[in-house]
OpenMM code with the backbone's topology and positions (N, CA, C; nanometers):
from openmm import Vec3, app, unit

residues = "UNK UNK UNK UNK UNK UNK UNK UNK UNK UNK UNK UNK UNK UNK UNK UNK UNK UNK UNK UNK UNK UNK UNK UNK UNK UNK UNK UNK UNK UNK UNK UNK UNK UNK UNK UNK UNK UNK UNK UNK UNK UNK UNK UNK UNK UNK UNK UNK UNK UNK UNK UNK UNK UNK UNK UNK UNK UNK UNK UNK UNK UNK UNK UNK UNK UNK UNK UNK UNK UNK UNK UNK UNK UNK UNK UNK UNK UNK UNK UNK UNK UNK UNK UNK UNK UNK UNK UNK UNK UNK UNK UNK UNK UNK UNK UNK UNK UNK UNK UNK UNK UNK UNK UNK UNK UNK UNK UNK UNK UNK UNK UNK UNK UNK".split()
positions = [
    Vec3(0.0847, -0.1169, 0.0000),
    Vec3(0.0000, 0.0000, 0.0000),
    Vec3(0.0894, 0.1234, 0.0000),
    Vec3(0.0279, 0.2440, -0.0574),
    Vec3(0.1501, 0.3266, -0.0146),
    Vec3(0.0412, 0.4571, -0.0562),
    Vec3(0.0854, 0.5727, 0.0121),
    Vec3(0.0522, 0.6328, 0.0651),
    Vec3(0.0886, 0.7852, 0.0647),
    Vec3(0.0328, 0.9064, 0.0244),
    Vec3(0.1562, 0.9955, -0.0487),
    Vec3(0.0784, 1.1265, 0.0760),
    Vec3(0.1780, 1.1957, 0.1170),
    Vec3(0.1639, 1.2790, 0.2066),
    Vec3(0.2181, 1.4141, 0.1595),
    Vec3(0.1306, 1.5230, 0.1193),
    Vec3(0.1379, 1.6697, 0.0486),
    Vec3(0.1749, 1.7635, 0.1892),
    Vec3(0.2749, 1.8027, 0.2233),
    Vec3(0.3603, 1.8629, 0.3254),
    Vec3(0.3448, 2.0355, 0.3029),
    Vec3(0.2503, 2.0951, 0.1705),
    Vec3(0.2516, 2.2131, 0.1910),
    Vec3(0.1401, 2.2906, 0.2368),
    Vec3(0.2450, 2.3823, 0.3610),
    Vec3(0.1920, 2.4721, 0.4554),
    Vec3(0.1318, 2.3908, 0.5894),
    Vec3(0.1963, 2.3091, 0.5684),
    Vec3(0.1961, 2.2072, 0.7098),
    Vec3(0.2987, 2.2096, 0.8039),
    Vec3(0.3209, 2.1851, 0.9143),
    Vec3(0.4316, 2.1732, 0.9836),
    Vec3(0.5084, 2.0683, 1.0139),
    Vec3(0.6250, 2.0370, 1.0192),
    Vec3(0.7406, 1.9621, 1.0161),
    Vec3(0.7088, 1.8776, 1.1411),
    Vec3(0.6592, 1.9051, 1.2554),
    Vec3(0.6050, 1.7712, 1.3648),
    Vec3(0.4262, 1.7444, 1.2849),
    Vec3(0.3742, 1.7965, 1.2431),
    Vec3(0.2575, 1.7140, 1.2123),
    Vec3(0.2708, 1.6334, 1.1060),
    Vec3(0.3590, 1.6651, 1.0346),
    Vec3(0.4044, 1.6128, 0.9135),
    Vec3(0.4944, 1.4737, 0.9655),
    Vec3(0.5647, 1.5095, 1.0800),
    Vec3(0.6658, 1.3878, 1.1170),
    Vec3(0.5775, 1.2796, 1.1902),
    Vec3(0.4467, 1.3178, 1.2626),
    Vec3(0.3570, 1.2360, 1.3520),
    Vec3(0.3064, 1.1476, 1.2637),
    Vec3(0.2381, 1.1819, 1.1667),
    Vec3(0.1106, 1.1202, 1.0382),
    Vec3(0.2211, 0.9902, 0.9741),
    Vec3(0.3434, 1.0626, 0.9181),
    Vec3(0.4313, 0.9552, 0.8893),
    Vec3(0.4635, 0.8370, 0.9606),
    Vec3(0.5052, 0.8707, 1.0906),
    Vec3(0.5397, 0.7464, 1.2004),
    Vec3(0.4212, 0.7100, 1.2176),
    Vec3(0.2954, 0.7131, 1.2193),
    Vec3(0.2115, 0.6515, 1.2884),
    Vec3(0.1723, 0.5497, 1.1674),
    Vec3(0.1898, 0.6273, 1.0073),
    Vec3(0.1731, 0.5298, 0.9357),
    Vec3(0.2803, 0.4117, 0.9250),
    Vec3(0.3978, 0.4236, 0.8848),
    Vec3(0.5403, 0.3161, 0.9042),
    Vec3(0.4961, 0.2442, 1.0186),
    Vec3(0.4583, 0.2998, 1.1520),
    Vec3(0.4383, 0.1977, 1.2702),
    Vec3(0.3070, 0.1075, 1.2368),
    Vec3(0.2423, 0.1639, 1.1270),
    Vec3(0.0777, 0.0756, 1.1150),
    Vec3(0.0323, 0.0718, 1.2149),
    Vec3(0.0253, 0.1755, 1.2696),
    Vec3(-0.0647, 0.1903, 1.3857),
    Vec3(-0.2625, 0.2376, 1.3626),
    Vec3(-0.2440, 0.2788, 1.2046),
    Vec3(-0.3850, 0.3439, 1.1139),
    Vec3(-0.4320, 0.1982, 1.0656),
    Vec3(-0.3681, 0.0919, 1.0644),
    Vec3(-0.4534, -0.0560, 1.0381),
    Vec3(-0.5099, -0.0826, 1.1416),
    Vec3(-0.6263, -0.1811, 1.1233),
    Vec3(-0.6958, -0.2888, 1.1787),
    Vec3(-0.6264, -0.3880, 1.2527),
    Vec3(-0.5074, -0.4497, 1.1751),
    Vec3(-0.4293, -0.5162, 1.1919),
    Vec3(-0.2801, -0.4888, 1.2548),
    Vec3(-0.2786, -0.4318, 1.3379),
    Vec3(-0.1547, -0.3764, 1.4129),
    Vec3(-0.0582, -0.4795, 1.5042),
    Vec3(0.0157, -0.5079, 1.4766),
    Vec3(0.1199, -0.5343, 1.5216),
    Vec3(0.2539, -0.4911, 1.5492),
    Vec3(0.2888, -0.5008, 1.6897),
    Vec3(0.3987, -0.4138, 1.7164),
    Vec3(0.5333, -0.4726, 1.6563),
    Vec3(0.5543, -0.6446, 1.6364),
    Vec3(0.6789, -0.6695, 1.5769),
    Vec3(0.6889, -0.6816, 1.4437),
    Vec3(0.6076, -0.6190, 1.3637),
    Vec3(0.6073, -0.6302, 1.2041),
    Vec3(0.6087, -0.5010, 1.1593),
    Vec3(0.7180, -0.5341, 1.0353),
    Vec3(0.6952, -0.3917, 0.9832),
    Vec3(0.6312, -0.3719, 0.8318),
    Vec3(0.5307, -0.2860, 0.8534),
    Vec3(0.4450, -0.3322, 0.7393),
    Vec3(0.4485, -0.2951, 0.6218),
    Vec3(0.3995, -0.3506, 0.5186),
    Vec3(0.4253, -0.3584, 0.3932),
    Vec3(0.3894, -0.2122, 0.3200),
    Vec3(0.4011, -0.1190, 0.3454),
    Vec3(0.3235, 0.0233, 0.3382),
    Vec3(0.4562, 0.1111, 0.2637),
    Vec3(0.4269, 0.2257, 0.2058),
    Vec3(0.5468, 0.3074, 0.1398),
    Vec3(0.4694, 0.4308, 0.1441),
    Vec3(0.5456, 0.5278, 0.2165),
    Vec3(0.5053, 0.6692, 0.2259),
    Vec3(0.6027, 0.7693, 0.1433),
    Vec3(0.5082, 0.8147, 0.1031),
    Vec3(0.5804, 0.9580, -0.0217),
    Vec3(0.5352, 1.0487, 0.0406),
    Vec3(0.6553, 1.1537, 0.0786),
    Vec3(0.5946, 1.3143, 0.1053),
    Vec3(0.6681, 1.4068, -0.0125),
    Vec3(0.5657, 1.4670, -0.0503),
    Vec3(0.5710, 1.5431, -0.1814),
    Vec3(0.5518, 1.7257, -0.1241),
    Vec3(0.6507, 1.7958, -0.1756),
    Vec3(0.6409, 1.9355, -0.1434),
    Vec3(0.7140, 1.9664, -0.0409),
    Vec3(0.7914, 1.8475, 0.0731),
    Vec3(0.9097, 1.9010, 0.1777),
    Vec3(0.9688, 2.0497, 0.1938),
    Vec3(0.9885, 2.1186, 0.0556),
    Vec3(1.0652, 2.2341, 0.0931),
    Vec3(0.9582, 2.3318, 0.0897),
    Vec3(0.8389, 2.3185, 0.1523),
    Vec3(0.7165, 2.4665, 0.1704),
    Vec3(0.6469, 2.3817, 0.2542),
    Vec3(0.7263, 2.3388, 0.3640),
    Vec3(0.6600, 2.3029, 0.5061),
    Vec3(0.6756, 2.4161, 0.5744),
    Vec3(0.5986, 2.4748, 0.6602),
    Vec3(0.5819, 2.5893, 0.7345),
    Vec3(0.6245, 2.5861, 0.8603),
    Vec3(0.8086, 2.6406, 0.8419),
    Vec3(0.9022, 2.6613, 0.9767),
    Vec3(0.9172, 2.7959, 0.9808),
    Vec3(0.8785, 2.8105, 1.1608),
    Vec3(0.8971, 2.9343, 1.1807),
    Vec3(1.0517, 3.0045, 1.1815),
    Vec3(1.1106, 3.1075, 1.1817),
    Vec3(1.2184, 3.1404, 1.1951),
    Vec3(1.2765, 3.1008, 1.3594),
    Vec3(1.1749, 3.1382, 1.4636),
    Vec3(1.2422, 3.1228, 1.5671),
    Vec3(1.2672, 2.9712, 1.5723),
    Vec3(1.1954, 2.8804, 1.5237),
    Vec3(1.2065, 2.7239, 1.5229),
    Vec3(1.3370, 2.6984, 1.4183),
    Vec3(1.3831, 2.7525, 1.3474),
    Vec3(1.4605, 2.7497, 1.2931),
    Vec3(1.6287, 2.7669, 1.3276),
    Vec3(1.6089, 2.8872, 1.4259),
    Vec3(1.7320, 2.9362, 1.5255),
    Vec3(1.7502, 2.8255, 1.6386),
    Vec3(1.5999, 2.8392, 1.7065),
    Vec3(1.6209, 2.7166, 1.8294),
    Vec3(1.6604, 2.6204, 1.8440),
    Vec3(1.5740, 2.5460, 1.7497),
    Vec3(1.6238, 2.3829, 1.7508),
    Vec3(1.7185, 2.3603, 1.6787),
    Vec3(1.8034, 2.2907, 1.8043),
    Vec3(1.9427, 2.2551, 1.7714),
    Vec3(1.9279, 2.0515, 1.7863),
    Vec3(1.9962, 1.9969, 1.7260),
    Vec3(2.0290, 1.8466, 1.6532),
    Vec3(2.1745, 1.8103, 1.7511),
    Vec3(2.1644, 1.7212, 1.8521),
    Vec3(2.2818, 1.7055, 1.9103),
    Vec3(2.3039, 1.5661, 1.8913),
    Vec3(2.5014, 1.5986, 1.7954),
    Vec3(2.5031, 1.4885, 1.7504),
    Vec3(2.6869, 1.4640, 1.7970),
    Vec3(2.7624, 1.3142, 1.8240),
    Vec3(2.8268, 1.3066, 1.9043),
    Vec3(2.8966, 1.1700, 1.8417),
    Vec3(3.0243, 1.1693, 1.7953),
    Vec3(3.1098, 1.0965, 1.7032),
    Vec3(3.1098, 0.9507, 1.8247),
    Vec3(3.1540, 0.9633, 1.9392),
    Vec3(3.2246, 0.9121, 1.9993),
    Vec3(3.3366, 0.9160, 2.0383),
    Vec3(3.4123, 0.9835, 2.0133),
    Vec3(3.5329, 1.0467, 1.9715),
    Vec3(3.5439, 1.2013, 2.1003),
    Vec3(3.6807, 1.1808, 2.2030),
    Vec3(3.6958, 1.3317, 2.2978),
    Vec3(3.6718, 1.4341, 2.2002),
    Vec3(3.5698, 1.5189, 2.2298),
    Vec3(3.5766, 1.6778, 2.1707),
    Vec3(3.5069, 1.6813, 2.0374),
    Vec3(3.4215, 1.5809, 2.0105),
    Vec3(3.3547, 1.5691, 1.8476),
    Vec3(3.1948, 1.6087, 1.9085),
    Vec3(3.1698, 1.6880, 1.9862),
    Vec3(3.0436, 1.7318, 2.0149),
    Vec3(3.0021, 1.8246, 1.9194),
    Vec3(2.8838, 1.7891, 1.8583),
    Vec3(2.8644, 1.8939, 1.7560),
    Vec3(2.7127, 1.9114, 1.7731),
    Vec3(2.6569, 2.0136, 1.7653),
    Vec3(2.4516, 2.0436, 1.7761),
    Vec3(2.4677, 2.1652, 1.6872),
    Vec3(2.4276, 2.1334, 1.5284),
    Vec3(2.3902, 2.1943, 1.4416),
    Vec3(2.2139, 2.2450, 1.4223),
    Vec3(2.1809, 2.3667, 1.4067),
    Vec3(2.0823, 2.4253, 1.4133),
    Vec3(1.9990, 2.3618, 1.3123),
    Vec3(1.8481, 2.3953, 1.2965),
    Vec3(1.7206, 2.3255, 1.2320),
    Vec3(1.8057, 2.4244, 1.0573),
    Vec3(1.8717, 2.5379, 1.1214),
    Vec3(1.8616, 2.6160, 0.9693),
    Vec3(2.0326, 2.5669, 0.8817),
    Vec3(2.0920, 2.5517, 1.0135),
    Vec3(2.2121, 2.4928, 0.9244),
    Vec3(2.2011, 2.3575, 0.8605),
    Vec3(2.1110, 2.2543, 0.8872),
    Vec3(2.0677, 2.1050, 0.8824),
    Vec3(2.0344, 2.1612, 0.7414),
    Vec3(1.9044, 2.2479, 0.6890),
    Vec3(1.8352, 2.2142, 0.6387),
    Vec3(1.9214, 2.2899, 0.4957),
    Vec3(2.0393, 2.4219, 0.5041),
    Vec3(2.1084, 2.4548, 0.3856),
    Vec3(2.2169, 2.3176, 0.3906),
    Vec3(2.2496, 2.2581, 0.4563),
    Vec3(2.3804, 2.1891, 0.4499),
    Vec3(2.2865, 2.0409, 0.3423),
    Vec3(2.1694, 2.0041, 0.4211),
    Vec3(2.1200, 1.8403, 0.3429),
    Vec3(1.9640, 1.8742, 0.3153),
    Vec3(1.8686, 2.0022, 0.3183),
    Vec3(1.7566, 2.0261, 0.2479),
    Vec3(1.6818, 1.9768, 0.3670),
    Vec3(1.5482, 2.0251, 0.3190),
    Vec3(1.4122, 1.9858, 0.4014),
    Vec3(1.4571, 1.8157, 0.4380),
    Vec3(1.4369, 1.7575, 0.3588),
    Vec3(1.4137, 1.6038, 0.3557),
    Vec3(1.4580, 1.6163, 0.4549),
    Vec3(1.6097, 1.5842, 0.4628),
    Vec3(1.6646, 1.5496, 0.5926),
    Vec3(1.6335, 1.5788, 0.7357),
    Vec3(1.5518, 1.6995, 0.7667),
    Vec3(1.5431, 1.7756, 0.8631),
    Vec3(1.3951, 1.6853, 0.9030),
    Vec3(1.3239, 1.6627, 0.7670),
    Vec3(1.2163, 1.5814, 0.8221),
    Vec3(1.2555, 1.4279, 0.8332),
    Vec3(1.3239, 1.3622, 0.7564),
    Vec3(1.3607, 1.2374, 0.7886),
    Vec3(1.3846, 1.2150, 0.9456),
    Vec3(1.5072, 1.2944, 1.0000),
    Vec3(1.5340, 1.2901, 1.1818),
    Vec3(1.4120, 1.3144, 1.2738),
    Vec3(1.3375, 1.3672, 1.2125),
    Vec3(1.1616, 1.4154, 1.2707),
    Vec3(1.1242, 1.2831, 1.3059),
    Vec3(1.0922, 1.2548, 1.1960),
    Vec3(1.0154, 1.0619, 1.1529),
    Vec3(1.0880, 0.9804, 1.2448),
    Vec3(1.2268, 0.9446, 1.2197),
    Vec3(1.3225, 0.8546, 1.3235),
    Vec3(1.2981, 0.9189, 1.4499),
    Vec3(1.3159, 0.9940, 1.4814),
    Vec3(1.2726, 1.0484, 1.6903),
    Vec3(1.1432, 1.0388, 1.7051),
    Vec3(1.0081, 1.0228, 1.5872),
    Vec3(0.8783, 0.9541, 1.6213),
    Vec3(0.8746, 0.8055, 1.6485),
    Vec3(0.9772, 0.7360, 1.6038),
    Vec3(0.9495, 0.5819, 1.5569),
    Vec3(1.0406, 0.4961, 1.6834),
    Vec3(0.9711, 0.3980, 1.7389),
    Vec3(1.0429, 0.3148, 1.8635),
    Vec3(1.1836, 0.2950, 1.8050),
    Vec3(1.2680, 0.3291, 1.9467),
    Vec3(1.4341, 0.2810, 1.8925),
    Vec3(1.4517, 0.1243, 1.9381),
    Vec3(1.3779, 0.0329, 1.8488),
    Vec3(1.4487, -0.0617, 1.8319),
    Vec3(1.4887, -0.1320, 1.6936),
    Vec3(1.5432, -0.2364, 1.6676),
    Vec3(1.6237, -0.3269, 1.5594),
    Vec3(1.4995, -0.2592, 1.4625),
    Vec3(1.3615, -0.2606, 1.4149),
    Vec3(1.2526, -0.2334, 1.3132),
    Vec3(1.2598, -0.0984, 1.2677),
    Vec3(1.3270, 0.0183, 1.3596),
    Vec3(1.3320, 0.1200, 1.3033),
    Vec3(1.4048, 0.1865, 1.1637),
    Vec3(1.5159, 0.0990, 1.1270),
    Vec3(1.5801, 0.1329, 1.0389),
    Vec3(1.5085, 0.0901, 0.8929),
    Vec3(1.4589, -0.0319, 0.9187),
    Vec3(1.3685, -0.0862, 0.7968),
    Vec3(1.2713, -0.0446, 0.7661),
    Vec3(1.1800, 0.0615, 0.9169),
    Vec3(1.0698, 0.1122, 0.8793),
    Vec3(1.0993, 0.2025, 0.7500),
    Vec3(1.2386, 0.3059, 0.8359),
    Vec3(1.2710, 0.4379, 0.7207),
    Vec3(1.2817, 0.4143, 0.6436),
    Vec3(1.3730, 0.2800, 0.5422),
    Vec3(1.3472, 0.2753, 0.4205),
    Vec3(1.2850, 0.2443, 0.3381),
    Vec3(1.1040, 0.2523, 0.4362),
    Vec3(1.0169, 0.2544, 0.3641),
    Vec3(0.9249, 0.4161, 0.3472),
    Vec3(1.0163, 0.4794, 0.3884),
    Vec3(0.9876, 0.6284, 0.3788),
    Vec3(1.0819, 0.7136, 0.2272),
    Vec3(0.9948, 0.7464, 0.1575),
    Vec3(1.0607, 0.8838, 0.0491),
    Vec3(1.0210, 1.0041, 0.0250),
    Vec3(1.1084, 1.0710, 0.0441),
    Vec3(1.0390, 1.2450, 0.0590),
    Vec3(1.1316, 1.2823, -0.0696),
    Vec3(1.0296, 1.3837, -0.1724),
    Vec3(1.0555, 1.4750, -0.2761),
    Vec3(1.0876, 1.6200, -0.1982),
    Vec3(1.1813, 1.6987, -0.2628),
    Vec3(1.1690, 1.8231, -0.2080),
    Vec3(1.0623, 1.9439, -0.2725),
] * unit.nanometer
topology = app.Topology()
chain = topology.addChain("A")
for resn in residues:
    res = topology.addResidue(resn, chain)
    for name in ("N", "CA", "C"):
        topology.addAtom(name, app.Element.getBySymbol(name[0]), res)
């Protein structure tokens, strides 16, 4: 089944909720928490999702090599010139979706157009 999600003038968490809840199949009849279901989500229009500027300054992405002194928390606005909307919503979707072993397989049943 698959499923196409129009992202303009919407916001980047309602946009990230609708997605995870679909990948989790939590909108079936048939829900199960250890399967990941056969479903494919398209979001079409990513770059005229409606971010505010201050959401843009604020939210910061804290991200951490492993490595002494590789602490890095890049802003919502540097994320999004450095790798585009997509990306900024892709990390949305993954921090909606349970962190276990199913999460990675869910995402690559996720594709966003810009």
């Amino acid at each position: 089944m698959e499923h196409t999600i129009d992202a303009k003038g919407l916001s980047l968490g309602r946009v990230a909720s609708d997605v995870a809840v679909i990948l989790m199949g939590k909108d079936s009849v048939d829900f199960a928490k250890n399967v990941v279901r056969d479903v494919k989500v398209k979001v079409i229009n990513a770059s005229q999702l409606d971010i505010t500027e201050k959401k843009m300054d604020q939210k910061h992405y804290h991200i951490h090599t492993g490595y002494v002194g590789n602490a890095k928390s890049p802003s919502l606005a540097q994320v999004i010139t450095k790798k585009g909307y997509g990306e900024a919503l892709r990390i949305a979707v993954k921090g909606m979706l349970p962190g276990n072993t199913l999460r990675d397989k869910r995402l690559k049943n996720l594709s966003i157009e810009e």
